[in-house]
N, C-alpha and C positions, 0 to 999 in steps of 0.2 A: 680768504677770497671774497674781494666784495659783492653783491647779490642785487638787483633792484626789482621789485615787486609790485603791483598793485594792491590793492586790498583783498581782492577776490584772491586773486593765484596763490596770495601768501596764505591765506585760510585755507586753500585746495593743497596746499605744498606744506602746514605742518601737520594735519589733517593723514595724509598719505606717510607722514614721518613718524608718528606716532602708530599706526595701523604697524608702520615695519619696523618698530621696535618691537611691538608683542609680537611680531606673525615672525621675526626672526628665529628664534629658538626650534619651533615648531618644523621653518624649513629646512633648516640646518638637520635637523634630523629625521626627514623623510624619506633618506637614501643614502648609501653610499657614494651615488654618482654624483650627487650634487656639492656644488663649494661652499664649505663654512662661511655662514652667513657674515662673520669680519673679516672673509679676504676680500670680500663683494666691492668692486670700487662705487667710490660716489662722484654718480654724475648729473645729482642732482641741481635743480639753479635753474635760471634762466641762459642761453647762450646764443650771441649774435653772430651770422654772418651774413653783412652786410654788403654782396656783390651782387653784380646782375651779368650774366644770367644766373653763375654761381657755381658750375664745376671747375674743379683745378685742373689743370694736367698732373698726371703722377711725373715723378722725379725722373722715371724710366720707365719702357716697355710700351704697349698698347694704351692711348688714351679715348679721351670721348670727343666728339664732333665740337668743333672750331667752329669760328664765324671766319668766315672768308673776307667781309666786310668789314674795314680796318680804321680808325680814326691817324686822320694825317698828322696831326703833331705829334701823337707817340707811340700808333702803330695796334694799339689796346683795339680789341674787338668792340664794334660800333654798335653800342646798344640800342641806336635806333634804326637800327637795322639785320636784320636777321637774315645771314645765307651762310648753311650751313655746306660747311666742306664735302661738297657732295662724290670728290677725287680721291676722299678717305679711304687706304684700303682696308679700311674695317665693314667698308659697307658690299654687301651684295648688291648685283646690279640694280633691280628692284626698289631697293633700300634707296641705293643712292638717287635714283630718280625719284623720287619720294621726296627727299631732300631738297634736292634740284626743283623742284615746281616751285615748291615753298620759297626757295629762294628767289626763284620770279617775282612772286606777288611782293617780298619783299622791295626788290631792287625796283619797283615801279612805284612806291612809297603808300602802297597798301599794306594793310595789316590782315595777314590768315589769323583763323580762327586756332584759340589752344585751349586746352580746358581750365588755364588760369583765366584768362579775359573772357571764358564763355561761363566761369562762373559753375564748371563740372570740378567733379572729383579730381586731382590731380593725380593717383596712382601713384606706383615707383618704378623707378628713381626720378622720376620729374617733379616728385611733392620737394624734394632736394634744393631748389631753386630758392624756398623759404629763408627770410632773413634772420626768421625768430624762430625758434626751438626750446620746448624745454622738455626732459626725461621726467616721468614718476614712475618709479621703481616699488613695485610689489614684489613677495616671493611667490606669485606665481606666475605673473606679466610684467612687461614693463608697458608701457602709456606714452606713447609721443605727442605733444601737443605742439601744434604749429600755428604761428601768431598768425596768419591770415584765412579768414573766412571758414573758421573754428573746425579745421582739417585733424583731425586725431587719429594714431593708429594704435592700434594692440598686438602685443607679440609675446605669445606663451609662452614659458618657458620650459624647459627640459623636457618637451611634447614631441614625438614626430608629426609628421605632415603625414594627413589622412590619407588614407587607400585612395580614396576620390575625390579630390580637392573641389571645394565651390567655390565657382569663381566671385569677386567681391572686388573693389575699385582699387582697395591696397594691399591686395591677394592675403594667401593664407603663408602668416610670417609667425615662426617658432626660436628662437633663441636661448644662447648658454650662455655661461660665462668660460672663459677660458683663462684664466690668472688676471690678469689686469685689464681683462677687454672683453666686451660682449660682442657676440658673434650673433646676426639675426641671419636666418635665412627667407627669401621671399615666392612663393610661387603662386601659380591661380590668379596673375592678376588680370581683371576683367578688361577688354577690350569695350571702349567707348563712342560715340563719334567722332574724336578729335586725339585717337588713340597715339601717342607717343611719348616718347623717353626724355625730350630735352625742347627748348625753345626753339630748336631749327627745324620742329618735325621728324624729328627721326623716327619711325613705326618701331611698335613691337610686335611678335606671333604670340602663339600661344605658349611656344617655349622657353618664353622670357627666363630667366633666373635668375636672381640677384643677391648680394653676398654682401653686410653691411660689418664691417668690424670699428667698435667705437672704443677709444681708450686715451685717456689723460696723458697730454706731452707736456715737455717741458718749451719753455718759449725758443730756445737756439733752435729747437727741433723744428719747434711751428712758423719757424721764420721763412725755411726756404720755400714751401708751402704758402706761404703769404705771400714773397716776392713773386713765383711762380702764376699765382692769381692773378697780382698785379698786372700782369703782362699780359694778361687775355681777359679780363671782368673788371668791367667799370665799377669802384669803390661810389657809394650814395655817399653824399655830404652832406651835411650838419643840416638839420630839416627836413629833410626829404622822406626819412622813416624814422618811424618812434625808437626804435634800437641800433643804434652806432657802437663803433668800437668804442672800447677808450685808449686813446693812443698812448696813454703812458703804462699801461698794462704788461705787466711781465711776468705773470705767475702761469700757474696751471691752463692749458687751453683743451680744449675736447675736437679728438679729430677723427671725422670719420673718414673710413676708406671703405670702397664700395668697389665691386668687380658684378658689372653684367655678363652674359653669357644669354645668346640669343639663337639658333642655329640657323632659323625663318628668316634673320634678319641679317647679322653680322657673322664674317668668313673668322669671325675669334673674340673671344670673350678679349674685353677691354675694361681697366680701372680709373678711377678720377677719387680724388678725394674735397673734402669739404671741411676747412678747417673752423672752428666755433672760437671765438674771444667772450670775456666778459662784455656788456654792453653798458654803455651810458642810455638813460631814458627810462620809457616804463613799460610796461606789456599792454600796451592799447590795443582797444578793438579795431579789425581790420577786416571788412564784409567785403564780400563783392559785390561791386555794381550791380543789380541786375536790371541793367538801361537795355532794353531790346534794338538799339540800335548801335550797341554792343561799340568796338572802337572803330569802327568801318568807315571809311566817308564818304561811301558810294552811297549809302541810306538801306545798305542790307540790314536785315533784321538779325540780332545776334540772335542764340539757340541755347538762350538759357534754360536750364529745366525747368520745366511747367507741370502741373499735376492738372489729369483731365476731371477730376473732382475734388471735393474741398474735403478738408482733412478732417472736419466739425464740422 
């Protein structure tokens, strides 16, 4: 499986591969409950997915919030424009009106405020949206690094979630492996100014809960998942972002599937997946703006974070 690296990542990715050659033995024998360190899949690498806004519909059942807002030639949800299916019955009334405003300022050709363009924490599942990803697997964490505006999360392994969880922007996430698939679980995640789950605003409470299961498909698998995308998330073309698919790629793909469960928000827990490809390109840096006049064009001030003293 081909791989593309900068100089840095590759230093930080054999770095963390050699750490898990000696620290394997060690975990492998730290319990019974835990899986011999060579049935552990490897998901390590770099991996693109290259849509906007970036959740699939699953194959069947309860999915995640739609753009209502449709490009006329082929029907694909209008990325420049965001109005989120606020007639979803996933949503509480609440919820949905929530949705609904958002989709106002949309359809008037303003842009609301999300913690991508305001330059905050993205949380989960909306850090999901990222085109670049890559895993570093320790025996006792794994590490997610996400290529824009140097987002990383940590998720323990074989740990329960504490008696009293503190809340933190990509909550408190513990993870197994389960045969071929790691299973993270998420809670605690901290509520923000610009608190939601997706690009349409969708809110989350306090009882958010989120359920990531990651594991290696083969390509026939990862196809209808790709078409599936197709049909609702604008595919970036060649330029546009540093990591593109490679269209003649047919090996191994990493697919996440993901089930929220909300009770403050949604009349039922709902899944989407996120399928990852090898990428053409390289792991470039990707900061956010922080333009205080954020992407507004009314001349509002964005709401970047600011510190009310200097750090030195």
């Amino acid at each position: 499986m081909q791989r593309h690296f900068s100089t840095g990542v590759l230093a930080v990715a054999v770095a963390v591969l050699a750490f898990r050659q000696e620290a394997a033995p060690a975990a492998a024998s730290a319990g019974g409950d835990r899986q011999n360190a060579a049935a552990i899949p490897d998901f390590s690498g770099i991996w693109a997915h290259p849509y906007f806004p970036g959740f699939e519909p699953p194959a069947s059942g309860p999915g995640p919030i739609v753009n209502k807002s449709r490009r006329p030639r082929d029907g694909v949800g209008n990325a420049n424009q965001f109005v989120g299916d606020y007639d979803s019955p996933i949503l509480k009334p609440q919820a949905a009106e929530v949705v609904r405003q958002h989709g106002e300022v949309s359809t008037r050709g303003e842009t609301y405020p999300t913690p991508s363009n305001q330059c905050w924490p993205s949380g989960v599942p909306y850090i999901f949206f990222q085109h670049g990803m890559q895993m570093l697997q320790l025996p006792d964490k794994v590490v997610f690094l996400y290529l824009r505006n140097h987002e990383t999360r940590e998720v323990r392994l074989n740990e329960p979630h504490p008696a009293q969880v503190t809340l933190s922007w990509y909550g408190d996430s513990v993870g197994h492996y389960e045969g071929d698939t790691l299973v993270v679980d998420t809670i605690g995640v901290k509520r923000g100014p610009f608190a939601m789950v997706d690009m349409y605003g969708t809110p989350f409470s306090p009882a958010l809960h989120v359920v990531e299961r990651y594991r290696l498909i083969d390509y026939a698998e990862a196809k209808g998942a790709i078409e599936r995308n197709s049909k609702e998330n604008i595919r970036f073309g060649p330029g546009v972002q540093s990591l593109e698919f490679d269209p003649d790629y047919r090996g191994k793909h990493l697919q996440l599937e993901f089930t929220v469960d909300d009770e403050g928000v949604f009349t039922m827990p709902w899944s989407a997946t996120i399928t990852y490809a090898v990428p053409l390109g390289l792991w470039e840096e990707h900061v956010c703006a922080e333009n205080r006049l954020g992407y507004f064009s009314t001349g509002r001030e964005a709401a970047v974070p600011t510190a009310n003293t200097p750090d030195f």
